[in-house]
C-alpha positions as CSV (number, residue, x, y, z in Angstrom):
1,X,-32.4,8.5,-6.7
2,X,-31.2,8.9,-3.6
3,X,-28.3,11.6,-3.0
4,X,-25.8,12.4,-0.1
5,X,-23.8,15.8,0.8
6,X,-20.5,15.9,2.9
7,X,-18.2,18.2,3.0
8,X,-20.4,19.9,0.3
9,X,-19.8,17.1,-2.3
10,X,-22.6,15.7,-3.8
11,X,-22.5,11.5,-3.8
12,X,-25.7,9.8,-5.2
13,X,-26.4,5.9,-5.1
14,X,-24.9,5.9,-1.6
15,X,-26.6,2.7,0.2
16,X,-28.6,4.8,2.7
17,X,-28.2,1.6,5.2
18,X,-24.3,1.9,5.4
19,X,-24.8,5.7,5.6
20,X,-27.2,5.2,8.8
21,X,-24.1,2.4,9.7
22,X,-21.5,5.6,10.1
23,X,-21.7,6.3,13.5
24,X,-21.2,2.5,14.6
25,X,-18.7,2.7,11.6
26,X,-16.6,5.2,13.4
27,X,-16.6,3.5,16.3
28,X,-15.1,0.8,15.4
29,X,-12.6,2.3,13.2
30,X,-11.6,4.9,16.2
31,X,-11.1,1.7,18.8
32,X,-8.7,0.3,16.0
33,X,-6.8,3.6,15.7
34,X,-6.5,3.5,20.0
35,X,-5.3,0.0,19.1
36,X,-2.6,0.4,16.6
37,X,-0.2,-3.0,16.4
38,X,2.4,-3.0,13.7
39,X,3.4,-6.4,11.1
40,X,2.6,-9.4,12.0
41,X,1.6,-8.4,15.5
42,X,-1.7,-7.8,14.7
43,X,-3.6,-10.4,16.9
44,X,-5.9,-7.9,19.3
45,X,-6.6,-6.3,15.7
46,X,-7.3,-10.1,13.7
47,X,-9.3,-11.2,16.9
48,X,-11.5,-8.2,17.0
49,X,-12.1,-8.5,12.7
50,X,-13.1,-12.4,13.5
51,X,-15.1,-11.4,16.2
52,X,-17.5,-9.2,14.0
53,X,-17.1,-10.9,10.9
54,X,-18.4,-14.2,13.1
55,X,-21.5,-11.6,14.6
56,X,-22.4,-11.1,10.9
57,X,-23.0,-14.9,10.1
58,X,-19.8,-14.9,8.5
59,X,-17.4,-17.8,8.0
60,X,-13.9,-17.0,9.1
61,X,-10.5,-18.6,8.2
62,X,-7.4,-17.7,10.4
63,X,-3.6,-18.1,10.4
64,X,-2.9,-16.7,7.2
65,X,0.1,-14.9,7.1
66,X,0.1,-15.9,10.8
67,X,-2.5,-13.1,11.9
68,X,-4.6,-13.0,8.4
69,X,-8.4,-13.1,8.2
70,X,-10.3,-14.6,5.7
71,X,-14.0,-14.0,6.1
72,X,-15.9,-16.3,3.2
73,X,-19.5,-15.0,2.7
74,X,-21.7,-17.3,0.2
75,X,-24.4,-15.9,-2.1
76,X,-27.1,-17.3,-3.8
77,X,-25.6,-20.0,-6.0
78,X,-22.2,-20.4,-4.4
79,X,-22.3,-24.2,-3.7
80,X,-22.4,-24.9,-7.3
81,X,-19.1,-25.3,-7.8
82,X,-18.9,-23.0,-11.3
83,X,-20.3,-19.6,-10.1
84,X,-17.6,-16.8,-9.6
85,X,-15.4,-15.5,-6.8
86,X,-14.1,-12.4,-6.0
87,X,-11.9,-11.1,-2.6
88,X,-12.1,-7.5,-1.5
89,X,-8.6,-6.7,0.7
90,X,-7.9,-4.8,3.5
91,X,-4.4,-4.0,5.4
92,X,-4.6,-4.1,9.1
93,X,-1.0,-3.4,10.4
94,X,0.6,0.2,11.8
95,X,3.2,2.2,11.9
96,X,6.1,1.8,14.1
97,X,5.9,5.8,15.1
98,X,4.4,7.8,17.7
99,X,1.5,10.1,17.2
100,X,1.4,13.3,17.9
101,X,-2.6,14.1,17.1
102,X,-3.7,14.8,20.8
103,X,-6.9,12.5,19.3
104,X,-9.6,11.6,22.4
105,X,-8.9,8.4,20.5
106,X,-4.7,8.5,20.0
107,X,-3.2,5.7,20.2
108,X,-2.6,4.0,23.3
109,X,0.5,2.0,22.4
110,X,3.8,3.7,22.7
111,X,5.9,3.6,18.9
112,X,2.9,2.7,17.1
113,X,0.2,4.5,15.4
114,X,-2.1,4.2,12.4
115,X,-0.6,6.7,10.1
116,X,-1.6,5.2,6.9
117,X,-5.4,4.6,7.3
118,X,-5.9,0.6,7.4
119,X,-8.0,0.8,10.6
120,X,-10.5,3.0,7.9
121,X,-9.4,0.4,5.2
122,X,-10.4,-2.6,7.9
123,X,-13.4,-1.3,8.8
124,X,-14.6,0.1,5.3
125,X,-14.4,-3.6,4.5
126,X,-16.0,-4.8,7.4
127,X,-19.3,-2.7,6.8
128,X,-19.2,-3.9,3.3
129,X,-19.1,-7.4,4.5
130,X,-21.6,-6.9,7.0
131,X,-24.3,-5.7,4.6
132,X,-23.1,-8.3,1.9
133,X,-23.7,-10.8,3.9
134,X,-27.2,-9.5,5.3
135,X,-28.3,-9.0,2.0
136,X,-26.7,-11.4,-0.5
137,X,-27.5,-9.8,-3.5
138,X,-24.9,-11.3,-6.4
139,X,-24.3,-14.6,-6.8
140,X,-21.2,-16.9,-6.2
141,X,-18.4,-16.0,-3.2
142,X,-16.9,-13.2,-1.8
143,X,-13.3,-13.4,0.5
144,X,-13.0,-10.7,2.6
145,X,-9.2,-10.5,2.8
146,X,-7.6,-8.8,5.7
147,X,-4.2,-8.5,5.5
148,X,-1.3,-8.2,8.1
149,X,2.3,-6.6,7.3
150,X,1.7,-4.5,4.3
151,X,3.9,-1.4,5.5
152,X,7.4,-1.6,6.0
153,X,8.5,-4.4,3.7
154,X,7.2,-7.0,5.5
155,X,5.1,-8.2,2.7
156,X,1.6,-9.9,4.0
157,X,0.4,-10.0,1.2
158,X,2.7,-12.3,-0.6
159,X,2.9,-14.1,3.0
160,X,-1.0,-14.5,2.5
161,X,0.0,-15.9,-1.0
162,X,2.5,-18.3,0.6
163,X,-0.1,-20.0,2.9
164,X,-2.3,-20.7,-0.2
165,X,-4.7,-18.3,0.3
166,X,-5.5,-18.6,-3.5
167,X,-5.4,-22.2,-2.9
168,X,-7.8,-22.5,-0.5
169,X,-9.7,-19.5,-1.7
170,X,-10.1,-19.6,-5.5
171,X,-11.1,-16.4,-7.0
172,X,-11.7,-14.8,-10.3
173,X,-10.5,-11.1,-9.5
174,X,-9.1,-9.5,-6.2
175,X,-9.6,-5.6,-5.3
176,X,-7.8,-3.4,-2.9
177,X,-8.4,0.2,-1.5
178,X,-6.8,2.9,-0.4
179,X,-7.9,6.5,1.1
180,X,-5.5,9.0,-0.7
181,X,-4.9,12.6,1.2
182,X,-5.0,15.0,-1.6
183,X,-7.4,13.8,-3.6
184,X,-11.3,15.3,-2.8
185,X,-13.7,13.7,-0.2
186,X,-16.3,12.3,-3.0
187,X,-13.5,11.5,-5.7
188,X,-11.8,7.9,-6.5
189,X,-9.3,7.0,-8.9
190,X,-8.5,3.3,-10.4
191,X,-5.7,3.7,-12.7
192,X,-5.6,2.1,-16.1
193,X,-1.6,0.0,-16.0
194,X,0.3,1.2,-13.5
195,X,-0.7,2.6,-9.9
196,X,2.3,2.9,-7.9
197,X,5.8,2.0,-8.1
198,X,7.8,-1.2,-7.5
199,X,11.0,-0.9,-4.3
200,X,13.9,-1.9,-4.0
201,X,16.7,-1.0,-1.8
202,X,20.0,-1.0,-2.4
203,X,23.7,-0.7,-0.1
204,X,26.7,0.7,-1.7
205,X,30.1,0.2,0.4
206,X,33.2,1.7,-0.5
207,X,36.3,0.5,0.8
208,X,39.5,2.7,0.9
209,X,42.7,2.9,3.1
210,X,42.1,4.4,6.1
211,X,44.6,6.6,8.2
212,X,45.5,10.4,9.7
213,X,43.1,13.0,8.8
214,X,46.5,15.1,8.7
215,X,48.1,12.8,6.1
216,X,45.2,12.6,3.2
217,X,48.0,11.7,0.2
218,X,48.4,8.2,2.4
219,X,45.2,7.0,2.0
220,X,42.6,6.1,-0.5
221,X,39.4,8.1,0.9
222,X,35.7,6.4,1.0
223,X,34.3,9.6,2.5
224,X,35.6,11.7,-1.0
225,X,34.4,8.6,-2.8
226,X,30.9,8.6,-1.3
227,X,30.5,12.3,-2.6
228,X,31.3,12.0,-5.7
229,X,28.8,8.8,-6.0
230,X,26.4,10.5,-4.9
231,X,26.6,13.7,-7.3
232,X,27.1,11.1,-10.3
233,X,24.5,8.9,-9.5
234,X,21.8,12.1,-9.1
235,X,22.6,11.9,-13.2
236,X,20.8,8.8,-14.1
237,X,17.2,9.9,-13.7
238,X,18.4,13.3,-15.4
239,X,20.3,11.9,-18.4
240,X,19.3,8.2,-18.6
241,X,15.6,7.9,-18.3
242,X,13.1,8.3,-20.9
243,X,11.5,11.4,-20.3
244,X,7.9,9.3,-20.7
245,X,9.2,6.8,-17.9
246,X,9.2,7.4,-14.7
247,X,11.6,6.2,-11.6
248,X,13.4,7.6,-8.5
249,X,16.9,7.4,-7.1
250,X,17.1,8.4,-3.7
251,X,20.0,8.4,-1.3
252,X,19.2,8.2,1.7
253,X,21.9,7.0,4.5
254,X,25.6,8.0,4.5
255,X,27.7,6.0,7.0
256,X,31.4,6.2,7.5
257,X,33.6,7.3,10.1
258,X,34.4,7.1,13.8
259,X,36.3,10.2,15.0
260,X,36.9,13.7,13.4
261,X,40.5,12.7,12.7
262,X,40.6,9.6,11.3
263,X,40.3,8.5,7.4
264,X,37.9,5.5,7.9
265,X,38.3,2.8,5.7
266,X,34.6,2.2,5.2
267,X,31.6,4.6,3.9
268,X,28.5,3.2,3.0
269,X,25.7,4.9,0.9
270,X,22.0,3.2,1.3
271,X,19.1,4.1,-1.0
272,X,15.8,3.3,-2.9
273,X,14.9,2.6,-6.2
274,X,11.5,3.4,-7.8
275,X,10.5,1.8,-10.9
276,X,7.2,1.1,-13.1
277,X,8.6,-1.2,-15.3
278,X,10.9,-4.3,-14.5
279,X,12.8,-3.4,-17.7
280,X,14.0,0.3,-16.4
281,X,14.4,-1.5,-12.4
282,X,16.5,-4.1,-14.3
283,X,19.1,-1.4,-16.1
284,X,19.0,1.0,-13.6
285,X,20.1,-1.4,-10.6
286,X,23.1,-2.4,-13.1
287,X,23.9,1.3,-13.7
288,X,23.5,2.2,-10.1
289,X,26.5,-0.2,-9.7
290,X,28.7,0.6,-12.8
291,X,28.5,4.6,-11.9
292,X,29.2,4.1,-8.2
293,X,32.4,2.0,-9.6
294,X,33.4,4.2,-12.0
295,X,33.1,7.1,-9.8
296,X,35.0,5.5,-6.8
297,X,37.9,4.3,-9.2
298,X,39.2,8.7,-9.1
299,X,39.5,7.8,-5.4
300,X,41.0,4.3,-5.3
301,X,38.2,2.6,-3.6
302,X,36.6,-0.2,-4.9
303,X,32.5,-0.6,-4.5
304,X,30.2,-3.7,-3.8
305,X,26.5,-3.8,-3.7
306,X,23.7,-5.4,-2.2
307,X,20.2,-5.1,-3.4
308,X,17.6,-5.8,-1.5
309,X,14.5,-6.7,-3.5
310,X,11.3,-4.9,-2.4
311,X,7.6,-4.7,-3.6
312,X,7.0,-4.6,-7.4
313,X,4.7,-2.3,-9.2
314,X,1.5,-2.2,-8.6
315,X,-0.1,-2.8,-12.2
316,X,-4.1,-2.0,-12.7
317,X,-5.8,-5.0,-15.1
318,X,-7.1,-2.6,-17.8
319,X,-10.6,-3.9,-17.9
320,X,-10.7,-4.3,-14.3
321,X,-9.4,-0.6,-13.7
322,X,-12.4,0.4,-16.5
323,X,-15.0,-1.6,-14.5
324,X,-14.0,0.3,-11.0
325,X,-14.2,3.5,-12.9
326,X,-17.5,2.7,-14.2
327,X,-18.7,1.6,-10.4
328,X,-17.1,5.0,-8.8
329,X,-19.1,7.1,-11.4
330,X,-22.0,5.1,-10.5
331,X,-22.0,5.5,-6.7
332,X,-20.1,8.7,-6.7
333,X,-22.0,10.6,-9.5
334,X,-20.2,11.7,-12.5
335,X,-18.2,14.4,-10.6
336,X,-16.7,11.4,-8.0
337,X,-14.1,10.0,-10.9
338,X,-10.6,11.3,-11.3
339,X,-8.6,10.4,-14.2
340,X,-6.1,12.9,-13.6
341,X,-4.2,12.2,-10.8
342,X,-0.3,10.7,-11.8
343,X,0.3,7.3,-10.3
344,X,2.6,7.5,-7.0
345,X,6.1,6.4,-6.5
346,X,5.4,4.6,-3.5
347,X,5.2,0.7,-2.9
348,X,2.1,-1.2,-1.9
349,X,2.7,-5.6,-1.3
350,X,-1.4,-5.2,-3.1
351,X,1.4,-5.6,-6.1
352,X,1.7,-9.5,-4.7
353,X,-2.2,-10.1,-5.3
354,X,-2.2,-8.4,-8.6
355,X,0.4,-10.5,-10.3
356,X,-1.7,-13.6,-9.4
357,X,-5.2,-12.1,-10.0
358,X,-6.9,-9.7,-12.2
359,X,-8.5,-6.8,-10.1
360,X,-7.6,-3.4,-9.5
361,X,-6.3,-1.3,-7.0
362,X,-8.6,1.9,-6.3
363,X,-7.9,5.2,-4.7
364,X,-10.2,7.2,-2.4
365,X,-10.4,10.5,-1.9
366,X,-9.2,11.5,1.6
367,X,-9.4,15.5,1.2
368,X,-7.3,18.1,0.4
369,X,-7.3,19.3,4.2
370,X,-6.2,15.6,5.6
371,X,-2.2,15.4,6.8
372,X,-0.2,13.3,4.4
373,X,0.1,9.5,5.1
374,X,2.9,8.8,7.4
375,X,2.5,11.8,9.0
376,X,2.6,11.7,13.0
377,X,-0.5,14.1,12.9
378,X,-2.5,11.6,10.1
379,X,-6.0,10.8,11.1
380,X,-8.5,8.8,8.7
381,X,-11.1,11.0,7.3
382,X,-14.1,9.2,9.1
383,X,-16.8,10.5,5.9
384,X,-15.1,7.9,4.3
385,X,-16.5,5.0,5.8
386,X,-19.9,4.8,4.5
387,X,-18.1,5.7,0.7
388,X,-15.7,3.1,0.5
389,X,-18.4,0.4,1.8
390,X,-20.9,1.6,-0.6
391,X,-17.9,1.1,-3.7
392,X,-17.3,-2.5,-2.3
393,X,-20.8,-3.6,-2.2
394,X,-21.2,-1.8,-5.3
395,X,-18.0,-4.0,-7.1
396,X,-19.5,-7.0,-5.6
397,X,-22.9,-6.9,-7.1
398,X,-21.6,-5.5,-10.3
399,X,-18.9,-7.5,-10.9
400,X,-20.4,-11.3,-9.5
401,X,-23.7,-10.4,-11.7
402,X,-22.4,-9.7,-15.0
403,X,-19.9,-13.0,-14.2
404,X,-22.4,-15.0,-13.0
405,X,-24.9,-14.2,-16.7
């Protein structure tokens, strides 16, 4: 049995081939951090996955999403027409933010920066696919997905969805992963149900009667109303949620007013909603709106509101999320699976993919030490490449075998 040590964790059933792959590993993944391009501008980043895929013997699909990659890589029955599918995903974009790591390797565009670990996540997925497709042990096809636009909104994944990319790529399950600060170098989490939350935002504006800051009892005051909205609405997770539920209310932009002496006759509040279950985002948006309403009537102003739909939860197939945890224990040894970690209140457009497919959505351990995601000073942990190429391979085999009978 072979066995691995970083950081003084102990892996075993690492593929010693990807392991000897690291250093080329980290190379690539440190030319797409220098590289960084945000959604749907991802075409230096798409050309340069195409390029190696293509070097591995690997057929390639483009246009996607407009700068998706599809890499298709056929095993040992797959022109049969019956045998099973599966597609492994990886996000490519950035982060419209600067970085402030001082890396040898920083990012050489101004305003953007890999601050959420998909150039790990691309290239993770491009050793795995390199190997797979030198090896081709498992039977059927696997789509190696990479995916433009996942942060901000933007929603590549569903684009992906749009331009039939279930269509045109049929598959039985679909798999995404993600490094996760916080959680030990060596561990790896798939959550049974839920994994992170669904997003939405919402606008509240509050219109008054303006008029002289000096003269108050003449006007009906949106800035007195936007207070006391946002006390009253920092109630409903308090007083209105099940305790066993979960879901966030933050506010989180207050706009009103031109001059320090002037009522305006506009405020605006804009926030987020985090949910886990359409039921709870469905009566809290509606309460969001009647307490604003009711709130705003002490003042006189009267309260519209537009919601802006974002991502929906991201929901773990139960027997898929059992399978990746009996893959993790596998490769990472019996120490390597967390089962304790709370799912996140964050968004992920993996959600998208999920609602289609079965699969699950799997966590990696990124280290305690590592700066949080988003953070101008984030840095992929580079011991992660050989893990999380070892855990696709790993999925692949696993899961096309015991398909494929």
């Amino acid at each position: 049995m072979i066995k691995h040590s970083f950081a003084g964790v102990m892996y075993m059933n690492l593929i010693d081939e990807l392991k000897q792959k690291q250093t080329e590993m980290v190379s690539w993944r440190q030319h797409l951090h220098q590289f960084p391009e945000i959604a749907y501008e991802e075409v230096m980043t798409s050309d340069f996955v195409a390029a190696k895929l293509e070097s591995f013997g690997i057929e390639v699909h483009r246009g996607l999403g407009k700068t998706g990659v599809v890499g298709v890589i056929h095993g040992q029955d797959s022109d049969d027409g019956v045998s099973p599918a599966i597609g492994l995903r990886a996000d490519m974009d950035a982060l419209p933010m600067e970085e402030q790591t001082n890396l040898a390797y920083a990012s050489r565009h101004p305003n953007r920066m890999h601050a959420c670990g998909h150039d790990g996540h691309t290239t993770m997925l491009l050793g795995a696919a390199e190997y797979l497709a030198k090896h081709r042990q498992f039977k059927g096809r696997v789509y190696c997905i990479f995916q433009p636009a996942e942060e901000g909104g933007n929603a590549g994944a569903r684009s992906m969805i749009n331009d039939g990319l279930f269509d045109r790529f049929p598959m039985d399950s679909v798999w995404g992963m993600h490094n996760w600060p916080g959680l030990e170098t060596g561990q790896a989490l798939a959550h049974i149900g839920p994994a992170m939350a669904g997003a939405d935002i919402f606008i509240l504006s509050i219109e008054g009667a303006g008029g002289h800051a000096a003269m108050p009892h003449q006007t009906r005051d949106p800035v007195v109303a936007a207070g006391m909205i946002t006390v009253a609405l920092q109630t409903l997770v308090s007083r209105q949620l099940d305790p066993m539920d979960q879901a966030v209310v933050s506010l989180t932009k207050l706009e009103a007013g031109s001059a320090f002496n002037v009522i305006p006759n506009i405020a605006t509040i804009g926030g987020t909603l985090r949910t886990m279950k359409a039921s709870t985002r469905e009566y809290f948006l509606q309460q969001i709106e009647i307490v604003a309403k009711t709130a705003a009537k002490v003042t006189g102003c009267d309260v519209s509101m537009e919601i802006r739909p974002g991502y929906p939860p991201t929901i773990n197939h139960e027997a898929d999320a059992l399978f990746a945890r009996g893959v993790i224990s596998d490769v990472l040894g019996p120490d390597g699976l967390d089962t304790e970690l709370t799912p996140a209140m964050g968004a992920e457009d993996f959600s998208y993919m999920l609602q289609e497919k079965d699969g699950a959505y799997i966590w990696l351990g990124a280290g305690k030490e590592s700066a949080n995601l988003h953070s101008p000073l984030f840095d992929f942990n580079d011991e992660l490449l050989p893990i999380g190429a070892s855990l696709w391979v790993r999925i692949v085999e696993a899961k096309l075998s015991s398909q494929a009978g």
